[in-house]
N, C-alpha and C positions, 0 to 999 in steps of 0.2 A: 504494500500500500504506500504512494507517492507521499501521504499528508504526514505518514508515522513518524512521528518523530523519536521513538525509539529506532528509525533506521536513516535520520539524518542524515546527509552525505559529509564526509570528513568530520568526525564525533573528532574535537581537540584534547589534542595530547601534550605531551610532554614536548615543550620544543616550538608548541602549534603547526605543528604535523597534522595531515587528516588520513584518516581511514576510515573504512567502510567498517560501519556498525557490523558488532559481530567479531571482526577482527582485530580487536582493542589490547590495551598496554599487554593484559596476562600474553595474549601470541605474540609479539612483541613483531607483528608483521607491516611491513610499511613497503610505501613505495622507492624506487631507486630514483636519485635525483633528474636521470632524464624522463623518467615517468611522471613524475610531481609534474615537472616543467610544461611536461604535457598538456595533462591534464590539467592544470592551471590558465594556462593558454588556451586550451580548447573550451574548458566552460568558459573565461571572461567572454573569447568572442562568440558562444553560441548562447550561451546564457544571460549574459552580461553582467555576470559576479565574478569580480575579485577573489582574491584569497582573502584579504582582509573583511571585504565587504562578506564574505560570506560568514567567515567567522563571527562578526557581527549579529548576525541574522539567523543563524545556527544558534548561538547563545541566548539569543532572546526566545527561539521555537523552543529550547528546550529548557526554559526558565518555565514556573512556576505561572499559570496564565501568561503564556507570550510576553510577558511585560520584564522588565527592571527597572530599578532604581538606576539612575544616570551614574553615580557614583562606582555603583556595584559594576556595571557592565565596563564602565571604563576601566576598572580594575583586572577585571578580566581579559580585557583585550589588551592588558598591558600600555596604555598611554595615560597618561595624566590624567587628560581631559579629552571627553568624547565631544565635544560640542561641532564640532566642524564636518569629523564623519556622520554623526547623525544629523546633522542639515540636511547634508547630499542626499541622506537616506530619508528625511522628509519631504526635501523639493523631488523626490520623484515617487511618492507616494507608497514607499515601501516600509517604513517606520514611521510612528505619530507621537508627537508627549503627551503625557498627559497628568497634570495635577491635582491629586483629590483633595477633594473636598474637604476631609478632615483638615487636612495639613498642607497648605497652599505651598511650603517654602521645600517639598520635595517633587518632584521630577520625575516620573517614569518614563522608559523608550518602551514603545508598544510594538510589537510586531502586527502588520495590517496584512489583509489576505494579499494582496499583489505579492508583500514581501512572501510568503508564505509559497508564494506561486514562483517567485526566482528563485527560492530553493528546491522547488519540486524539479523546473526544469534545469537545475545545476546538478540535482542526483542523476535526474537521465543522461544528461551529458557524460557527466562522471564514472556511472555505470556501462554505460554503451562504451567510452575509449577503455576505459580497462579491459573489459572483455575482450574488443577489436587487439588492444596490446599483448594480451597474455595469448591467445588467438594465436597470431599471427606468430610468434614470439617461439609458438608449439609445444609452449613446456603444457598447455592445456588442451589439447585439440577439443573435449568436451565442453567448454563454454563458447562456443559457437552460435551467437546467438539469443544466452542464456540472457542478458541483462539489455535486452533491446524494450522499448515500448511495447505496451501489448505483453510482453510475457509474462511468468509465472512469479516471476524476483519481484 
């Protein structure tokens, strides 16, 4: 299922490394750096997420209701201060603030469905070149296919 967020595409590791859910720190399985590059490359331009911007957005699907506190996610993304990247990701409709009511002088980043929809189709990308890499590569002949749209993954 594309929305689960228990199968996020690049679950952050150690490093902010991604890997496919499933494959996490215990297998201690990762991609080789021209496969990263790749795959980096290939989702920004079929996707149009980043590593960073994903990370971002990755972070907030898999927060507690879509949302954080601006302090916390900055923290997590390792920069100081999030305010510049979460603009970007406001002016184009992918993240919203939002300040409740109890407490005016806190900040949440909300993940909005668009956002919600760059990461679905960042997993497809993501899944489809792995496949095609490992594929092609023959150390798999069996996943041929396995992780294209439509299938069973």
């Amino acid at each position: 299922m594309l929305g689960d967020p228990a199968v996020a595409v690049g679950e952050v590791g150690e490093r902010g490394g991604a890997r496919l859910a499933g494959l996490g720190a215990s297998s201690g399985l990762r991609e080789p750096a021209p496969v990263r590059r790749l795959l980096d490359q290939r989702i920004e331009a079929e996707a149009g997420c980043s590593p960073s911007d994903h990370d971002l957005l990755t972070a907030l699907r898999c927060s507690e209701r879509g949302q954080l506190q601006m302090l916390t996610l900055a923290d997590r993304l390792g920069v100081t201060r999030g305010g510049r990247i979460i603009d970007w990701h406001v002016e184009r409709g992918r993240v919203r603030r939002d300040r409740p009511e109890h407490n005016r002088r806190e900040v949440y980043a909300v993940l909005t469905d668009e956002g919600g929809e760059v990461l679905d189709r960042a997993r497809e990308v993501y899944l489809r070149v792995l496949s095609e890499t490992l594929a092609e590569s023959g150390c798999c002949p069996g996943l041929s296919g396995v992780a294209h749209p439509g299938s069973s993954v």
